[in-house]
Structures are given as structure tokens and as C-alpha cells.
C-alpha positions as CSV (number, residue, x, y, z in Angstrom):
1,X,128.2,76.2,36.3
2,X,127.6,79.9,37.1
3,X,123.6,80.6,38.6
4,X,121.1,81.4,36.7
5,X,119.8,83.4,39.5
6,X,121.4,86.7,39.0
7,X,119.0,88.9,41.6
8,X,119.3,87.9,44.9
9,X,116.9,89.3,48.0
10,X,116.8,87.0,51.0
11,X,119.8,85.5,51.7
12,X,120.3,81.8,52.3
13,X,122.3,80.8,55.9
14,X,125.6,79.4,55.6
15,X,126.1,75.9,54.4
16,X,122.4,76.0,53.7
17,X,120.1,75.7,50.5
18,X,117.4,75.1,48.4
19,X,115.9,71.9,47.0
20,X,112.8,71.6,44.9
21,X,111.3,68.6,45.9
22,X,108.0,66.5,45.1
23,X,106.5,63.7,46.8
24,X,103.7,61.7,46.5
25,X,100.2,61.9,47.8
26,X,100.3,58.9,49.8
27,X,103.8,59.8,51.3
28,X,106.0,57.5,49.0
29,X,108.5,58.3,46.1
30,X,109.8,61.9,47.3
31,X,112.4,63.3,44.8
32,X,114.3,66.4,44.7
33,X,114.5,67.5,41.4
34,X,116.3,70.7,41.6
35,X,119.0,72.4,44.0
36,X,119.9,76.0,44.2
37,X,122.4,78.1,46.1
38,X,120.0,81.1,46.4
39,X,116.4,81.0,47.8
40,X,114.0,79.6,45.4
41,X,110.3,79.7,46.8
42,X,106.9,79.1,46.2
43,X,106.4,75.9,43.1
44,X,103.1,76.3,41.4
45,X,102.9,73.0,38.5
46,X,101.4,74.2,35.9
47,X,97.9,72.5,34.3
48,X,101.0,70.9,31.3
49,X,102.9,69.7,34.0
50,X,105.8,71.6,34.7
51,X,106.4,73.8,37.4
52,X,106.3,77.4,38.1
53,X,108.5,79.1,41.0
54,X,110.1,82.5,42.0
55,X,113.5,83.7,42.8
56,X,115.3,86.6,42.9
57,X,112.2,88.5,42.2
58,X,111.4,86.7,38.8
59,X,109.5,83.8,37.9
60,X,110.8,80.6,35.9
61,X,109.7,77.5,35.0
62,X,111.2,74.1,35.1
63,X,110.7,70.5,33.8
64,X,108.8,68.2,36.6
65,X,112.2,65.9,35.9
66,X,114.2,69.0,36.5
67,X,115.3,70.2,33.4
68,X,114.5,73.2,31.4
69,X,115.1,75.5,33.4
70,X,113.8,78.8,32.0
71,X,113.4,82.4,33.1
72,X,109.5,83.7,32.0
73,X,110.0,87.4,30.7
74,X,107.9,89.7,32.9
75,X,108.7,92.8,31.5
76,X,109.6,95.5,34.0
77,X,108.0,94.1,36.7
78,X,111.2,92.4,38.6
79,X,110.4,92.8,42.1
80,X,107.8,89.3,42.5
81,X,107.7,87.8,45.7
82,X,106.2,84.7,46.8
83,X,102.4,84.9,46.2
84,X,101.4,84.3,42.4
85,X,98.7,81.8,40.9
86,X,98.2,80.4,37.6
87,X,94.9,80.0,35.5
88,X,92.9,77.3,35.2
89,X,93.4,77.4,31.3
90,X,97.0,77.5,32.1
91,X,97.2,80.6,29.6
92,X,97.7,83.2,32.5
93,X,100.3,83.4,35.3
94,X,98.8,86.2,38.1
95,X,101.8,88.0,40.1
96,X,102.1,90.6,43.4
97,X,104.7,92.7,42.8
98,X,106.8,93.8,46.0
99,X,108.1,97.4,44.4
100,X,104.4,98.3,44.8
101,X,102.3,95.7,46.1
102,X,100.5,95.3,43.4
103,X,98.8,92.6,41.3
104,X,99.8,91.9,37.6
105,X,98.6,89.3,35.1
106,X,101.3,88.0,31.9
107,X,100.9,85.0,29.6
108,X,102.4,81.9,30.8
109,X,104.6,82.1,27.9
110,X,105.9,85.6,29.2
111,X,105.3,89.3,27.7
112,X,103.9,92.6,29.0
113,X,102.1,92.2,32.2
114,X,98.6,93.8,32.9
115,X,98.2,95.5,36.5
116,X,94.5,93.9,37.9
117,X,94.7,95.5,41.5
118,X,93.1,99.2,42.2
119,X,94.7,101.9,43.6
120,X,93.1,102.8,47.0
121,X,93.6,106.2,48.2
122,X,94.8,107.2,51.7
123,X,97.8,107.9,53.8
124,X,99.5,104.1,53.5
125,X,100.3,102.2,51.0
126,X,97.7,99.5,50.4
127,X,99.9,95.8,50.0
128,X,98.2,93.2,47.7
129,X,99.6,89.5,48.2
130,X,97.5,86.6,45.8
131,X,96.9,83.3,47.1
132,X,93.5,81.8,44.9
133,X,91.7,82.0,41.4
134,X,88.4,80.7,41.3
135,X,87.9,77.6,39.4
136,X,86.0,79.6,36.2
137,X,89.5,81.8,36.2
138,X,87.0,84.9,36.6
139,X,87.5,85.7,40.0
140,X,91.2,86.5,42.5
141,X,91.0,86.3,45.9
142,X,94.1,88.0,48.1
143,X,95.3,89.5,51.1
144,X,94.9,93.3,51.7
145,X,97.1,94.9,54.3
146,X,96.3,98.5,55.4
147,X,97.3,100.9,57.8
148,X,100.3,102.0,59.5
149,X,103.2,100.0,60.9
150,X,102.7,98.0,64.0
151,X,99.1,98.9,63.2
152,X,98.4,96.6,60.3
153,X,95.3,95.1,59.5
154,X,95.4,91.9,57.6
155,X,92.1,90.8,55.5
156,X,91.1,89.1,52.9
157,X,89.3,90.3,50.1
158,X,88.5,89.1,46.1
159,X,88.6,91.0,42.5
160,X,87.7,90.1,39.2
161,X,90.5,88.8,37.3
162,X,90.2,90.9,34.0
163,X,90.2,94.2,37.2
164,X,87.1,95.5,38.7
165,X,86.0,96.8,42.1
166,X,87.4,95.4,44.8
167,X,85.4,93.0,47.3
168,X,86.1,92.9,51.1
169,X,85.3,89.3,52.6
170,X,87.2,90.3,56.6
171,X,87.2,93.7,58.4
172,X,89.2,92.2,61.4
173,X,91.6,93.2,63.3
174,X,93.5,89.9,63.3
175,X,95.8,88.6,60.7
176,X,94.1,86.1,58.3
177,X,95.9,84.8,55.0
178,X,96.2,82.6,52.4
179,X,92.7,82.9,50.7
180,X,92.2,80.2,48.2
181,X,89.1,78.4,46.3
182,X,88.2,74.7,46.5
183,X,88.3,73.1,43.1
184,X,84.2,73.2,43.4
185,X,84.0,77.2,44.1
186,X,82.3,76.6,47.0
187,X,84.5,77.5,49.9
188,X,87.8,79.7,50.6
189,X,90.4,78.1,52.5
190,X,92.3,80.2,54.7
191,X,94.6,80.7,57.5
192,X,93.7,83.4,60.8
193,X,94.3,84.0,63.9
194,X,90.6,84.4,64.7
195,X,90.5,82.2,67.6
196,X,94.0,82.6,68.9
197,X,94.7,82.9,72.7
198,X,97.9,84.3,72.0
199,X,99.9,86.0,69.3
200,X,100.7,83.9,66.1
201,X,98.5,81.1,66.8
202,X,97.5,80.7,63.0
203,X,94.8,78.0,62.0
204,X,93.4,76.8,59.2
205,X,89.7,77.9,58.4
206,X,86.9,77.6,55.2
207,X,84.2,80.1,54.6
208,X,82.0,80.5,51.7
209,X,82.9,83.1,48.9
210,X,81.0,85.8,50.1
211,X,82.9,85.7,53.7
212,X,79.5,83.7,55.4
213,X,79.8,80.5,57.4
214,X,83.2,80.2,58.3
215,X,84.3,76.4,59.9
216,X,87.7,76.1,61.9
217,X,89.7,72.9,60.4
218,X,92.7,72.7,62.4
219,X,92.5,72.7,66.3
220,X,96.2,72.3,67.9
221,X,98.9,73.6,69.5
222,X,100.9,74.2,66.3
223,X,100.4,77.0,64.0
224,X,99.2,76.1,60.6
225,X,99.1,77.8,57.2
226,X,98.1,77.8,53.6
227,X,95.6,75.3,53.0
228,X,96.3,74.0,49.1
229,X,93.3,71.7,47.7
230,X,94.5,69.3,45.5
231,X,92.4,69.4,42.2
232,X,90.1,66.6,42.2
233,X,89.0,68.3,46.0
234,X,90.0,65.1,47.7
235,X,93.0,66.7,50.0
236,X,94.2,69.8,51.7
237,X,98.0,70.1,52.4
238,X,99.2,72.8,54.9
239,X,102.2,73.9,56.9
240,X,102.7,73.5,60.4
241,X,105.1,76.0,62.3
242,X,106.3,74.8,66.0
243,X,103.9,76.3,68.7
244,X,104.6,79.7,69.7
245,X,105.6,80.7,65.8
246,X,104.7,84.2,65.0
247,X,103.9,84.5,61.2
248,X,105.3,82.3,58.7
249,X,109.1,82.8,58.9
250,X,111.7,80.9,57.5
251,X,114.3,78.0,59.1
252,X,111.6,76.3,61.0
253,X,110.8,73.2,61.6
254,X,107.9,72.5,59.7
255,X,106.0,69.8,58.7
256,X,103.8,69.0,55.5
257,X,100.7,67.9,56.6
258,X,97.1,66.5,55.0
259,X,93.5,66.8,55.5
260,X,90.3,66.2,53.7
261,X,87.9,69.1,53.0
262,X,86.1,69.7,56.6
263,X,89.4,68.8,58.3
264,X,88.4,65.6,60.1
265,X,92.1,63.8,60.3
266,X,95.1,65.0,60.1
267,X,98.4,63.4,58.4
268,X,101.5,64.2,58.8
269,X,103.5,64.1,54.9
270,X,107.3,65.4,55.3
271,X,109.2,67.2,58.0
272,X,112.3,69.5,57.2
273,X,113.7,72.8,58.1
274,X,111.8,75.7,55.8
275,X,108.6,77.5,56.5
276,X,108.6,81.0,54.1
277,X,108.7,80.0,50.8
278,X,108.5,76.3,51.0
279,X,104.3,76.4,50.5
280,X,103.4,79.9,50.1
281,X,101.0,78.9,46.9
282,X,99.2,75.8,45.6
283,X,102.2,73.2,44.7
284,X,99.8,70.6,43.7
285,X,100.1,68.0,40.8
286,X,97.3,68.5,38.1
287,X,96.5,64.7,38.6
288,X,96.2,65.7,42.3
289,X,98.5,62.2,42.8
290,X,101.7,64.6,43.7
291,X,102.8,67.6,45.7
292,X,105.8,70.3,45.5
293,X,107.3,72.7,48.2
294,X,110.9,73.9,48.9
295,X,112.9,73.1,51.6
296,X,115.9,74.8,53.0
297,X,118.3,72.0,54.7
298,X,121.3,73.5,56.1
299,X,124.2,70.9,55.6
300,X,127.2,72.2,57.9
């Protein structure tokens, strides 16, 4: 059977690919429900149950069983990457573009999208990647990245989902990403580097919406990324690169792991070669009883 996946931009290893894969909260019952010989990355499910993920620069959607398969039309915006959220209505799927990092809204069903991000004038190109929606569906929260090549700053920042003024929540010079609201609105989970003794040593952090009274959650040698709240609040899941990881690249061995809210325990859920694209976004189930990321085994 030919691929669906036409558009191709990262390139899978030899003898390697994707699976789709879900697993239980609890650690039990973990299925892969769909396998591809191109990069797929970055499963939202969707409020009905299905699943949401990108590939090739587009978005699709596919049955939690693995069927349906379907390609949702986003106009001439063909160039998504792996940051893009879904509203809490389930009406609205929110995109970053990579042709010019920007941020676009379409209907779930596809369409015509709507750019949301602002232009921002100056001599480089401002790069918008979306992580979190507030629970009211009013509200975006992403990473801006300014400035010149190998003098990047990374921060975090929110704006109003229908467009609006922009607001700035870091004006740091370390990286931070991965800005995303607790099902209560009350925090922003995030990943930084604001503690790090040496390059790439990511943890995972909360502050409050406004960028106040920020907690660190995660306190090891690994570096660790994304933290997803499941939707009743109960559990965060997050990815753990090796020590010494810079960023969040690809063919690492990473692990899955679990923590409640102010990150008092730690549990480890799946290990597997991936890392960029296996978690990028919020994979969990809307009955917060199962969770989906990619994984990229590599089988001769």
C-alpha cells in the first residue's frame, strides 16, 4: 500500500520507523496502533477521542483503534511542524507554521486557517512555537524566539486566542519551553534551563499565568521536557533525555515518565529510542485513563 504521507522533511534512519503508540495510565495495556515509514510526530487525542498528529508538514487524524486515517485540509499553510494544540470545545485545531513561524487557527473539521500571532518588527525573524490553551479556550501560551543565530533568546510568552497583543511571561537569557496550562488555569507547566550548571540541563518548572512564583519540579541528572497534565489534573507526564542532552533531539533514549502536580514522585512509564516528536504536545486521553507519544525503534 503506497503512503499517505506524500511531503516528507526529516528523514527517518535506516531500518527505523514510526509507531503510534498508547498506554495506560497505570503502565499496563500499551498498544501500537499505527506504523509509518516516514516521521509522524506529536499525537494530540482529540476531546471525541481520536487522535490528532503531524507529518510531512500537515496534520491528520486517526481513529484511537487505528483506522481512519485522514488528512485535515489546512489550506495553504503546508509547512506545520510539531507544536499545535486543540480547543477545549474540540471545535478548533491551533497550528505554528515553519514557512513563517507563525501561529494559525482552522476548524477541526479543516478549512481556511486564521493567522493569531503578531508581526513584531525588527531585524530577525520572530519564531512562534504553541505548546498550551487555557482551559476557557481564550487564552495561547507559546514560545518566542528572538534574535540572531547563536544569539537566541528563548521565552515564553501568551496571546489571546481570537489575536490580540502579545504578553511576555520570561525575558531570560536561557532557553525555557513547553508552556502549558493545568486543567485548573492556575499554573503553566514548563521546561528551562534556569537552574542549569551546564548547557542543556532542561527541568521541568510551574509558574502562575502571569510569570510569578515559579516552583522547580524535577531535580536530576537527566534532562526533562514537556510537562502534559492529564485532564482531571491528577498527573504530569514528561520526557527524559540522557544526562548531558542538549535540546530535545531525536534517537535518544528517552523515557516516559509521571508526576503529580508539585512534582513530589517520580515514575518511570515507557522507555524507547525517540525524543523530537514523540511528546512535543499534550498526548493525553480525554478520560485522563491513557496516554500517546511516538516512538522511533530502529529494527536492523
Amino acid at each position: 500500500m503506497p503512503s499517505p504521507f506524500t511531503r516528507k522533511f526529516r528523514e527517518l534512519l535506516p531500518g527505523q520507523r514510526s509507531e503510534l503508540t498508547l498506554i495506560n495510565a497505570d503502565g499496563t495495556g500499551r498498544e501500537v496502533i499505527f506504523v509509518a515509514d516516514e516521521i509522524i510526530e506529536a499525537p494530540n487525542w482529540h476531546p471525541d477521542g481520536y487522535l490528532v498528529f503531524n507529518a510531512g508538514g500537515e496534520i491528520w487524524r486517526i481513529n484511537a483503534d487505528g483506522s481512519g486515517l485522514k488528512r485535515i485540509e489546512t489550506g495553504t499553510i503546508r509547512d506545520l511542524n510539531n507544536d499545535h494544540v486543540i480547543s477545549p470545545d474540540g471545535r478548533t485545531i491551533y497550528l505554528s507554521n515553519s514557512g513563517d513561524f507563525a501561529l494559525y487557527a482552522v476548524g477541526i473539521e479543516g478549512g481556511t486557517p486564521r493567522k493569531v500571532s503578531n508581526d513584531h518588527a525588527g531585524e530577525y525573524k520572530f519564531m512562534h512555537f504553541l505548546h498550551g490553551i487555557s482551559p476557557d479556550g481564550k487564552t495561547l501560551s507559546y514560545v518566542g524566539i528572538e534574535g540572531p543565530e547563536g544569539q537566541r533568546r528563548i521565552n515564553l510568552f501568551t496571546i489571546p486566542a481570537a489575536g490580540g497583543p502579545d504578553t511576555r511571561l520570561s525575558d531570560v537569557s536561557y532557553p525555557n519551553d513547553g508552556p502549558e496550562y493545568s486543567p485548573d488555569g492556575q499554573w503553566i507547566y514548563f521546561s528551562s534551563e534556569r537552574n542549569a550548571t551546564q548547557p542543556g540541563h532542561a527541568q521541568c518548572y510551574r509558574m502562575r499565568p502571569d510569570g510569578t512564583g515559579i516552583e522547580q519540579l524535577t531535580h536530576d541528572e537527566r534532562v526533562n521536557w514537556f510537562p502534559h497534565p492529564s485532564p482531571d489534573g491528577q498527573l504530569y507526564a514528561y520526557i527524559s533525555y540522557p544526562q548531558g542532552t542538549l535540546g530535545h533531539p531525536a534517537d535518544k533514549a528517552v523515557r516516559i515518565m509521571l508526576m503529580p502536580p508539585d512534582g513530589s514522585w517520580h515514575k518511570q512509564l515507557d522507555a524507547f529510542n525517540g525524543g523530537q516528536g514523540t511528546i512535543n504536545v499534550n498526548s493525553w486521553s480525554p478520560d485522563s485513563q491513557r496516554f500517546a507519544y511516538v516512538t522511533y525503534p530502529i529494527t536492523t
